[in-house]
VEXROVEX-310060 format. One record per residue (C-alpha): z, x, y. Coordinates in steps of 0.1 Angstrom, whole numbers, padded with zeros to 4 digits, always signed. Example, Ala and Ser with C-alpha at 12.3 -4.5 7.8 and 13.67 -1.06 7.14 Angstrom:
residues 2
+0078+0123-0045 +0071+0137-0011 
***
This chain:
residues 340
+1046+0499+0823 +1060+0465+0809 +1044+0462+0771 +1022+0431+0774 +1022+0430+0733 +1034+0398+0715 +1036+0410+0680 +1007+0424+0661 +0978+0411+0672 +0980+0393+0703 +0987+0404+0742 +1001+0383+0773 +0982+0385+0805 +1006+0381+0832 +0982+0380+0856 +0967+0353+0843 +0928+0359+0851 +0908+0325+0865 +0877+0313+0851 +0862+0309+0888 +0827+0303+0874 +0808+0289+0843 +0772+0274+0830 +0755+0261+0799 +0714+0267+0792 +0699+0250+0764 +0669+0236+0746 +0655+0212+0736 +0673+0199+0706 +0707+0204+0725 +0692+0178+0752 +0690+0152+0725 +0731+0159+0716 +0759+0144+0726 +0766+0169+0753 +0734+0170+0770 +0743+0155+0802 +0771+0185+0807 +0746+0213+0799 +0735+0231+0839 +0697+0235+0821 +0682+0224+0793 +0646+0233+0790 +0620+0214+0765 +0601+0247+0756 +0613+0270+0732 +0603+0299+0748 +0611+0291+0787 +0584+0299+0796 +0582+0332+0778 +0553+0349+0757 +0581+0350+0726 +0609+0336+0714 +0628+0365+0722 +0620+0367+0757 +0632+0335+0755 +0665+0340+0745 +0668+0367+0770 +0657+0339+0798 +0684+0318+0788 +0710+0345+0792 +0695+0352+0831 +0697+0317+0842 +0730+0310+0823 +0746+0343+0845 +0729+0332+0876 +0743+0296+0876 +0774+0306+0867 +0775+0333+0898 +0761+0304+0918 +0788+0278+0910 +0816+0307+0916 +0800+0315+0951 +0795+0353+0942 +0771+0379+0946 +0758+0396+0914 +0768+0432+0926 +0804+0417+0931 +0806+0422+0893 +0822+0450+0880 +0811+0442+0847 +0789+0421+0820 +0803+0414+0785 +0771+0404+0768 +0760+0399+0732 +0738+0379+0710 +0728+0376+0671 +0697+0398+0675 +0695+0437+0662 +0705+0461+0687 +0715+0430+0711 +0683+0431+0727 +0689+0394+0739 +0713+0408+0761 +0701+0437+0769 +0664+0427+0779 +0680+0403+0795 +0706+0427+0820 +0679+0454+0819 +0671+0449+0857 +0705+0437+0871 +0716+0469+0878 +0753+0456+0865 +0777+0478+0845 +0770+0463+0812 +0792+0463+0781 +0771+0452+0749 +0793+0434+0722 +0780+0420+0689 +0806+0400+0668 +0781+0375+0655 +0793+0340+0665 +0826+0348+0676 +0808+0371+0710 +0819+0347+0732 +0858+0347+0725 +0853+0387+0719 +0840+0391+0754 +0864+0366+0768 +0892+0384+0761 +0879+0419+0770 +0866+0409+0802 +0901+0392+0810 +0919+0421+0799 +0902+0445+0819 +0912+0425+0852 +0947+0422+0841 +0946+0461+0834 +0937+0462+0874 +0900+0477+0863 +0880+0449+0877 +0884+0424+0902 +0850+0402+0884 +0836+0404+0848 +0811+0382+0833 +0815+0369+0793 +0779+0356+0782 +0764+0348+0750 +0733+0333+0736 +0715+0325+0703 +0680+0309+0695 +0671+0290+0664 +0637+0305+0665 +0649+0340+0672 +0679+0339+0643 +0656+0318+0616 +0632+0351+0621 +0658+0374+0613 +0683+0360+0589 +0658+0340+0567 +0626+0329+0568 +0598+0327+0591 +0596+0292+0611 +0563+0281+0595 +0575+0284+0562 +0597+0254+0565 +0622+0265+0539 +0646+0237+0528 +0687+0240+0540 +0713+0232+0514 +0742+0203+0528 +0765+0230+0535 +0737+0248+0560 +0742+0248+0596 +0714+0251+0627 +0718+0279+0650 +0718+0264+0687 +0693+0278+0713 +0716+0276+0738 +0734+0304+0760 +0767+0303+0780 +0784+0322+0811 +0822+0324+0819 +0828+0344+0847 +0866+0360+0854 +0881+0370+0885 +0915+0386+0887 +0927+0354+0913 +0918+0318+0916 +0924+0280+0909 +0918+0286+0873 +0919+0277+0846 +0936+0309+0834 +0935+0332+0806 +0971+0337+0797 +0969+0353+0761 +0941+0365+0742 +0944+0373+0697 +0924+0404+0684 +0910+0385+0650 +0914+0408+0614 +0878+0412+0596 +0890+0385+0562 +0865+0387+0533 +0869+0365+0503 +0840+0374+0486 +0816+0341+0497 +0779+0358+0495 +0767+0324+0505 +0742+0327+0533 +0740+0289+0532 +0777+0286+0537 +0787+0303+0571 +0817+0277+0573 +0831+0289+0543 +0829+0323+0543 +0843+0322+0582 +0872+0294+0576 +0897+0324+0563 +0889+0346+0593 +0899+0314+0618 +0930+0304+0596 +0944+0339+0600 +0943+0342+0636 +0955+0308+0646 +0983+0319+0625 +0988+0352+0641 +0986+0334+0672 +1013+0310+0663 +1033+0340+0654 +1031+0361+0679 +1036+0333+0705 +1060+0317+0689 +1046+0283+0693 +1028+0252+0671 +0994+0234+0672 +1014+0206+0691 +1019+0229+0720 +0984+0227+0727 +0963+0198+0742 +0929+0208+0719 +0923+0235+0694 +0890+0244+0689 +0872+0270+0666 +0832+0281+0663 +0812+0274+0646 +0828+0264+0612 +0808+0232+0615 +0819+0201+0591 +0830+0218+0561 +0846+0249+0574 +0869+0228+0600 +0880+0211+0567 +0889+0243+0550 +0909+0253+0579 +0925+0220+0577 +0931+0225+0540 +0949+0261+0545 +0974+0250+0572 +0981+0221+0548 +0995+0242+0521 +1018+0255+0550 +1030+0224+0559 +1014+0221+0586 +0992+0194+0602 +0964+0200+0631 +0957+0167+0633 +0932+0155+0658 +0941+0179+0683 +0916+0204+0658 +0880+0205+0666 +0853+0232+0660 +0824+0238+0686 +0797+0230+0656 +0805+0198+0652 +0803+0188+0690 +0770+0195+0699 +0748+0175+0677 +0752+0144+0665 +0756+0148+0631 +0743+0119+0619 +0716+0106+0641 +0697+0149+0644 +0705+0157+0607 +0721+0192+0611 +0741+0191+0581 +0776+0208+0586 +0768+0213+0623 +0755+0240+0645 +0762+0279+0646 +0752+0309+0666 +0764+0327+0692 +0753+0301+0718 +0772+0274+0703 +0804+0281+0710 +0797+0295+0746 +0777+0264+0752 +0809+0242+0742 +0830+0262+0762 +0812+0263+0795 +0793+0229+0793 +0824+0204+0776 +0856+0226+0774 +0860+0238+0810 +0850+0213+0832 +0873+0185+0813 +0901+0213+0821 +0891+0211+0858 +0892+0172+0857 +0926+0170+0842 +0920+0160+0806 +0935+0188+0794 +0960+0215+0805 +0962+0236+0780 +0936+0248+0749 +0930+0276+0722 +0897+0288+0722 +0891+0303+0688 +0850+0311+0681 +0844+0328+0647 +0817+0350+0636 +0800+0362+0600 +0795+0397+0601 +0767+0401+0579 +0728+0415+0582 +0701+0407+0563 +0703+0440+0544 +0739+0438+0538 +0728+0399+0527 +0696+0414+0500 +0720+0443+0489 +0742+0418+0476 +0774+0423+0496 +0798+0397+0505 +0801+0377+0541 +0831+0393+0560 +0843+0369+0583 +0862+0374+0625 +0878+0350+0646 +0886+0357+0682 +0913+0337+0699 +0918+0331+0737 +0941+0308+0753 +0932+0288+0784 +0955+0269+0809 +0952+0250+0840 +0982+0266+0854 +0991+0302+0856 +1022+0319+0838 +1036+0333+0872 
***
């Protein structure tokens, strides 16, 4: 068997799996952004229609995967598998959510960075010959995460400028091992980087050093340069992350430019909804991807894109024990055209 390895950390997918299906669900704050008319759903009530928050969240992650089946023109039990994962513990958002779909499910947690983990799993699998279809999905919930990670709602706690809002929003990519694409060509395993920010306030910066080191990886083990690509994008460094990233590849000589975005910075406005640094969560990045990112692939604007969500992979336990903020970044790159 041909060794599909480029180096250390990334793989080539000769096959090239196609994205033959995708969808964006959010709420309500996400209808007031700048992407709101790309979105498949947004819905004005926080819980859609649920009894809880949670629930919600799990909602969003059902009508995300049907929409995206939908728009591909498949059946559900043409899946062979589900890639699903959110911020909540034990992933119930995904799980509650797939509990009667009676899909082969594969539960991922990798904080924001989910959606490029499953990405790349899901499109490996098909090049492997395992599956013919595999859905990636992600989601996250203000509501839900505030609960968790920090304080209750009602409380009404006050965010530092370097704080971020977690999106309720979900997304759906689903694979198939042929199609008009765009295609999966290469996909970057990300390295767990800790520099010892125990911010909680500061996601971007304690997540900037995992996204620096596996665009570079990525650069190495492809041998190519941020010029070689239409749009880089990571998630969800928001404002003062991207700028640390910038800042690294600076002292290597090397400038990203315009072509550098990061999915946090996309979907609010900044200035106009007062989010600070930008958005996070799981469901920013997937939202980016399936709502802006793939269909401006299918109408031309771009041929060829890295795909780089990142995630901080911390709890609240590790978080009141003290520890530092460990930071992963997943990388997946996405053509129009195929390799072969």
């Amino acid at each position: 068997m041909k060794n599909k390895r480029m180096g250390r950390q990334t793989v080539v997918l000769p096959s090239s799996p196609s994205i033959v299906g995708f969808a964006a669900v959010g709420g309500k704050l996400e209808s007031q952004g700048p992407l709101a008319d790309s979105f498949d759903l947004l819905e004005q009530d926080s819980m859609f229609g649920q009894k809880t928050w949670e629930q919600g969240e799990s909602t969003m992650q059902k009508k995300a995967l049907e929409t995206a089946l939908s728009k591909a023109g498949l059946r559900k039990n043409q899946l062979d598998y589900v890639f699903a994962g959110d911020l909540l513990n034990q992933c119930i958002g995904s799980a509650f959510s797939l509990r009667d779909s009676n899909l082969p499910f594969y539960g991922l947690y990798s904080a924001c960075s989910t959606m490029g983990e499953g990405l790349s799993l899901a499109a490996m699998l098909i090049d492997s010959g395992f599956a013919q279809h595999a859905a990636a999905m992600t989601s996250s919930h203000f509501c839900t995460a505030e609960r968790q990670y920090r304080m209750p709602v009602p409380y009404g706690s006050q965010r530092p400028p370097s704080a971020q809002w977690t999106a309720t929003a979900a997304g759906c990519t689903i694979l198939a091992a042929s199609g008009g694409g765009p295609h999966i060509t290469h996909v970057t395993c990300g390295k767990i980087v800790d520099k010892g920010i125990n911010d909680v306030s500061n996601m971007g910066a304690a997540m900037a050093p995992a996204a620096y080191d596996t665009l570079s990886a990525f650069f190495r083990d492809t041998k190519t340069a941020p010029d070689d690509y239409d749009l880089i994008i990571t998630g969800d460094l928001g404002k003062l992350g991207r700028e640390i990233v910038l800042d690294f590849f600076r002292k290597d000589g090397v400038e990203l430019g315009d072509r550098y975005q990061d999915c946090g910075m996309l979907l609010y406005d900044l200035k106009k909804q007062d989010m600070h640094c930008g958005a996070s969560g799981c469901g920013c990045s997937a939202a980016v991807l399936n709502a802006h990112l793939l269909p401006r692939m299918h109408s031309g604007k771009w041929k060829k894109i890295l795909f780089a969500p990142t995630g901080a992979l911390l709890s609240p336990t590790s978080s009141f024990q003290g520890e530092s903020i460990p930071g992963i970044c997943h990388a997946v790159c996405i053509c129009s055209d195929p390799l072969n």
